[in-house]
N, C-alpha and C positions, 0 to 999 in steps of 0.2 A: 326481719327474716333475711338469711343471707342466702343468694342465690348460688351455690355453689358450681355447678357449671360457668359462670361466670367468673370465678374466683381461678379457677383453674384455666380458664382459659387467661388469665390476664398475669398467673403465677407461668405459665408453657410462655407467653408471649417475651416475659421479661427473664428467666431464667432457659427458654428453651426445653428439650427434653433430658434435663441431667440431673444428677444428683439432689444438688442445688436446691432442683422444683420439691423434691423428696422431701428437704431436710425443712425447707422452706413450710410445705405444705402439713406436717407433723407439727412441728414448733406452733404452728397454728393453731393448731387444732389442740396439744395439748399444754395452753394458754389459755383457752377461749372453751370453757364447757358448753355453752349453747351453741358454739359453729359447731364442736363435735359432737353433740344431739342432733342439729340439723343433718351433718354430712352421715350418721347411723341413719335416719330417714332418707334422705336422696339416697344412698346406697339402696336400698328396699324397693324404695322406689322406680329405681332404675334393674330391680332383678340383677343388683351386683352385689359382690361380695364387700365385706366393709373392711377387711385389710389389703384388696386390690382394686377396689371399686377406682378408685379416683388413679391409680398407675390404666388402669383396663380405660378409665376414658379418655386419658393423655394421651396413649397410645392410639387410639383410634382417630384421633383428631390429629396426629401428625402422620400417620398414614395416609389419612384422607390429603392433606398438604401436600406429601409426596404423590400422591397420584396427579392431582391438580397440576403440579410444579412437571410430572412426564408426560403429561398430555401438551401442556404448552410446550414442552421442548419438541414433541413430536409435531405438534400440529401448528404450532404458532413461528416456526423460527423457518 
């Protein structure tokens, strides 16, 4: 079973948030029937939608970065 929050975070680490991770993250999935059965589950799972689900949690994990990254420039420099 493929943990897809991990997948994504390791596709954001190595492509960033660009296109890329998009095209990247598609091609995958439709490659791989079971990652895209898994990733229709984690979508449900997580109360997302399954054609934004995985852009909605990129998103929020490089938000959370950018917060992270202006607290240290406020508070650490």
């Amino acid at each position: 079973m493929n943990d897809i929050s991990d997948i994504l975070r390791a596709l954001l680490d190595k492509y960033s948030n660009t296109s890329q991770l998009d095209e990247q993250f598609h091609r995958m999935l439709d490659e791989d029937p079971v990652l895209h059965d898994e990733y229709n589950q984690w979508c449900d799972d997580q109360g997302l939608g399954r054609a934004t689900g995985y852009r909605e949690f990129i998103n929020e994990i490089a938000e959370d970065q950018d917060t992270i990254w202006e607290q240290y420039q406020e508070f650490g420099n």
